[in-house]
C-alpha positions, 0 to 999 in steps of 0.5 A: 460644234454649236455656234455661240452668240456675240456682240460687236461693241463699237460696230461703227468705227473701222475695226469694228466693221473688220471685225463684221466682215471676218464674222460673217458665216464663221463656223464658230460664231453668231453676230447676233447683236451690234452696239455702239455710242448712245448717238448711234443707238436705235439705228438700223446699221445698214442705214446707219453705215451708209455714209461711214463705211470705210472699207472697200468689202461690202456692208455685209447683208446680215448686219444691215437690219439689224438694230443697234443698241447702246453699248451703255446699257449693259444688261440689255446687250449681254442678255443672251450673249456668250461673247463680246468684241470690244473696239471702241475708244474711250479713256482708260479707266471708262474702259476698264470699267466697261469691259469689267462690267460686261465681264461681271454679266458672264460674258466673255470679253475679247478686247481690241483696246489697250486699257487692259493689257498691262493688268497682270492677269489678264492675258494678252495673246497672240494665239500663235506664241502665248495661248498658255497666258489663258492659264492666269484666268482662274485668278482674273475670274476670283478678282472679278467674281465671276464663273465665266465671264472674263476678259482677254485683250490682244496686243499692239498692232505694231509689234506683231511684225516683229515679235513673232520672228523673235519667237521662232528664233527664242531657243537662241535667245534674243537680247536686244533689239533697235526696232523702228517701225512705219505704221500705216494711217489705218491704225489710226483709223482714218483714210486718205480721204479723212486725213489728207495732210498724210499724202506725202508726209512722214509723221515721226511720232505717235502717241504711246506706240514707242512704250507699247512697242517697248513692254508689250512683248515682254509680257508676250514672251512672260510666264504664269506665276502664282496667278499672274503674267510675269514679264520677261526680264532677258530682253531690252528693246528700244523703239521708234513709231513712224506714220507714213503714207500708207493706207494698211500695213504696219513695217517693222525694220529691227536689228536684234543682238543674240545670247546664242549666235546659231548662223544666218543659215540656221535662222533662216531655216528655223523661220521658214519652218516654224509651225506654231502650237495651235496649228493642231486645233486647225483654227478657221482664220490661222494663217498656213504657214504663220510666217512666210519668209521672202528670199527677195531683197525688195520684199516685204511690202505692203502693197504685196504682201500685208493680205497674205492669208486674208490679212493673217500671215506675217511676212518676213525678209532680208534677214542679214549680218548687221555691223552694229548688231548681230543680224537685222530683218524687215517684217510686216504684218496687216495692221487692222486685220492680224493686228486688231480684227483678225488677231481678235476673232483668232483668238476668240477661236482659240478660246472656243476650241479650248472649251472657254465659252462651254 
């Protein structure tokens, strides 16, 4: 397989420099060129990083000479490119119009940001549960005028603790659910070091995680219909998002209610032998298994479990009778890998194997 070219737009801030280590030797693809605001420009990013590095893996030895360039300047970046991975911050509608217009070169865009995600034909994947959502980018290719270029976001961070349980259990038909999850300060993008006033505090509010938490799936579990993603209508969720004083690991505790009620036996079997369709393309960073289920009563926890499978697997446990609802689950998934970088360059694989970026 002849690998394709990439660029990693916001190469500076911590899901950018995730997404820089994940990258590094993969079978698929070529870092070839790093991108960042106009202030960053021109920089070597080795030297550049040397005081904003955040994570405890090295600055990878490829990345540091190269130049990086000014993501504004669009026509300069997707020269040669195959592919982009956005993970910068701006206001939507600058976002929008940035990625659209990498999209407009025939670059495909694989987006870290929330901007896209609620457009209806544009998919919003986690590979493991949604890869036919691809279906609706003939329709997104007509609107933007373009033959290859396209863009696919990935979803929430927080709701990959979650979701994915609910599809290994969706013959039996999730209703409802009470969601309350505990997101960790790197979702954020901060430290310990940079956000002090987070040590031994909860903060109960975060701002638009509860309606992410809340929408996002249905569009998860939705269907192609006439070129667009129709959301799902069976399920209501409501959500409460957490901070709390953990540095990687987003916590999700959800009491769900079924049209179906199969028995906790049956629900734990169907969990703990759930193998995704994707598992035949034998993708280099997909998880085996996707979701690992503790029989411990004190598991999941993030300290333990969140780098399962380099930061890829869900994990999963307690999943017991509820006196309000019908059953209740902890799950945890690794907020800045599986939830942003790793869920990213998963599903970049996926558009590879599938002949997207041909």
């Amino acid at each position: 397989m002849q690998k394709s070219r990439v660029a990693v737009l916001g190469a500076t801030g911590m899901v950018g420099q995730r997404l820089l280590v994940l990258l590094e030797n993969h079978p698929y693809f070529d870092v070839v060129k790093l991108a960042a605001s106009p202030r960053s420009a021109g920089k070597k990013y080795g030297e550049l990083m040397e005081s904003r590095w955040k994570l405890d893996h090295a600055v990878p030895e490829y990345t540091k000479e190269l130049v990086v360039e000014d993501l504004y300047k669009i026509d300069e970046v997707s020269e040669g490119i195959d592919m982009v991975f956005c993970a910068i911050n701006l206001d939507k509608e600058a976002l929008i119009k940035l990625e659209e217009d990498y999209a407009k070169r025939e670059v495909v865009v694989v987006s870290n940001n929330s901007a896209n995600r609620n457009k209806d034909d544009v998919p919003m994947i986690i590979p493991e549960i949604n890869s036919a959502h691809l279906d609706v980018l003939p329709a997104q290719r007509e609107r933007l005028g373009t033959k290859k270029g396209f863009i696919v976001t990935k979803p929430n961070c927080s709701i990959q603790s979650y979701v994915p349980i609910f599809e290994a259990i969706k013959e039996y038909g999730v209703k409802e659910a009470s969601i309350c999850t505990y997101q960790a300060i790197s979702g954020s993008g901060k430290t310990f070091n940079e956000w002090p006033e987070m040590v031994e505090n909860i903060i109960p509010y975060i701002g638009g995680e509860e309606e992410k938490s809340e929408k996002e799936p249905l569009k998860i579990f939705g269907k192609v219909v006439d070129g667009k993603i129709v959301p799902d209508d069976s399920m209501k969720l409501s959500a409460q998002c957490i901070r709390v004083p953990v540095l990687d690991g987003h916590l999700a505790c959800v009491s769900f209610n079924l049209e179906n009620d199969p028995g906790l036996k049956t629900l734990v079997e169907k969990i703990k032998n759930h193998v995704p369709e994707i598992a035949k393309y034998d993708l280099p960073l997909a998880p085996t298994p996707f979701i690992k289920y503790y029989e411990e009563n004190d598991r999941p926890q993030p300290v333990l479990d969140r780098d399962n499978e380099k930061g890829m697997q869900i994990t999963v446990g307690r999943l017991r009778e509820d006196n309000l609802f019908d059953y209740k689950f902890v799950g945890l998934s690794h907020n800045t890998l599986r939830g942003a970088a790793g869920g990213a360059v998963l599903t970049a694989e996926l558009i590879k194997k599938l002949g997207y970026l041909d």
